[in-house]
C-alpha positions, 0 to 999 in steps of 0.5 A: 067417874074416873075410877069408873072409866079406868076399869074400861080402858081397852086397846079400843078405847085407850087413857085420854089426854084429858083424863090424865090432867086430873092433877099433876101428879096423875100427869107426871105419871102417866105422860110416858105411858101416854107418850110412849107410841105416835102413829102419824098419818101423810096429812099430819106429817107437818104438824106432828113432826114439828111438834116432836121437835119442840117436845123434848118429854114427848121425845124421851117417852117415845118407843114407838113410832108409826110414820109415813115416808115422803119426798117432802118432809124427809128431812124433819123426819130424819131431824126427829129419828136422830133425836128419839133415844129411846126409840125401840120400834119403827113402821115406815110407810114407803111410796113407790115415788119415794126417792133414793136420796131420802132412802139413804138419809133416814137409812143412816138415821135410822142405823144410829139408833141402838136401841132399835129392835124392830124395824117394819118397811111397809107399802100398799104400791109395790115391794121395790122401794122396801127393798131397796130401803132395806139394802140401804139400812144394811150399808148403813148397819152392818152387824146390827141385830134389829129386826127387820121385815117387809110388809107388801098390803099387810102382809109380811112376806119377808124378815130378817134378824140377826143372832146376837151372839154370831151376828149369822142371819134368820130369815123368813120369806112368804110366798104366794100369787099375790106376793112377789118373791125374790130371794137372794141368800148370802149363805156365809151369814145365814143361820137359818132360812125358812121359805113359805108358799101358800100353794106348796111351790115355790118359784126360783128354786134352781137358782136357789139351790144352785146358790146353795150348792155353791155355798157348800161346795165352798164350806159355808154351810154346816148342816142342811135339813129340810122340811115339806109340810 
């Protein structure tokens, strides 16, 4: 039986708990596997925050965590961030009500963790606080080369990510009716800037050029090209 439902794992259908307790030997391991990635709803947040607090093996395993951030539980949030050594990817659901005090504070939690690579700001209200979110994790990091993007209603409409050996930027910016778009370019420290519109127009464009022109009249940038599709 079990052989017959491992060859039916899927991503739909993933290992269970209860199939990995067959002995402990199939436990120990299979648990990092098992543990390695938390999704954890607005409802669950208590419970499951608490429980990775008391788990040190559930902690150790875990590389990716998909959580919601609030005005309540900010604070055991944090106290979990500052603990998960071996955490690689992070998805943050961000509320327009969120305030800047738990902003700042997962910021610096979130800046501590080395081994980040990834780093998703997600809402389904509004771009502001994602923003802002942003802002605050860059004072906390600078020069770190995390991945980080913006999602607005599941769709990524910004990312950004350092080059390891220049620590210059990349970064991507979408576009459309139903997204918003607001690009404020430091060109000293971008490499590259790749700007997408889903109906070929892209608004601001004069004071994006003029910020452009000003960089190279100034010597910050080396080389132009661009392309229309």
């Amino acid at each position: 039986m079990y052989e017959e439902r491992y060859d039916a794992i899927t991503v739909e259908t993933p290992l269970r708990i209860a199939e990995i307790l067959i002995n402990k030997r199939i436990f120990s391991l299979a648990r990092p596997l098992w543990f390695e990635h938390l999704s954890i709803s607005e409802s669950q947040l208590d419970l499951r925050l608490a429980g990775l607090n008391r788990s040190g093996p559930r902690r150790e395993a875990l590389n990716s965590l998909d959580v919601v951030l609030n005005n309540v539980f900010f604070n055991l949030l944090e106290s979990v961030i500052l603990h998960l050594n071996s955490l690689t990817v992070l998805s943050l659901w961000i509320g327009d009500d969120v305030h800047d005090e738990a902003l700042i504070l997962l910021s610096s939690a979130i800046a501590s963790r080395s081994t980040l690579k990834n780093l998703n700001l997600r809402s389904n209200q509004g771009t502001d606080q994602l923003r802002v979110m942003h802002e605050h994790y860059n004072d906390a990091a600078p020069g770190v080369t995390t991945q980080v993007s913006r999602e607005l209603n599941g769709i990524t409409y910004f990312i950004k990510k350092r080059n390891r050996q220049t620590l210059l930027s990349c970064v991507t910016s979408r576009w459309s009716p139903d997204l918003p778009f607001q690009v404020d370019i430091d060109w000293s420290s971008t490499q590259s800037l790749d700007l997408q519109s889903d109906n070929g127009n892209l608004p601001y464009a004069d004071r994006l050029l003029g910020g452009l022109e000003a960089a190279m009249q100034g010597g910050k940038v080396s080389s132009l090209s661009f392309l229309s599709l």
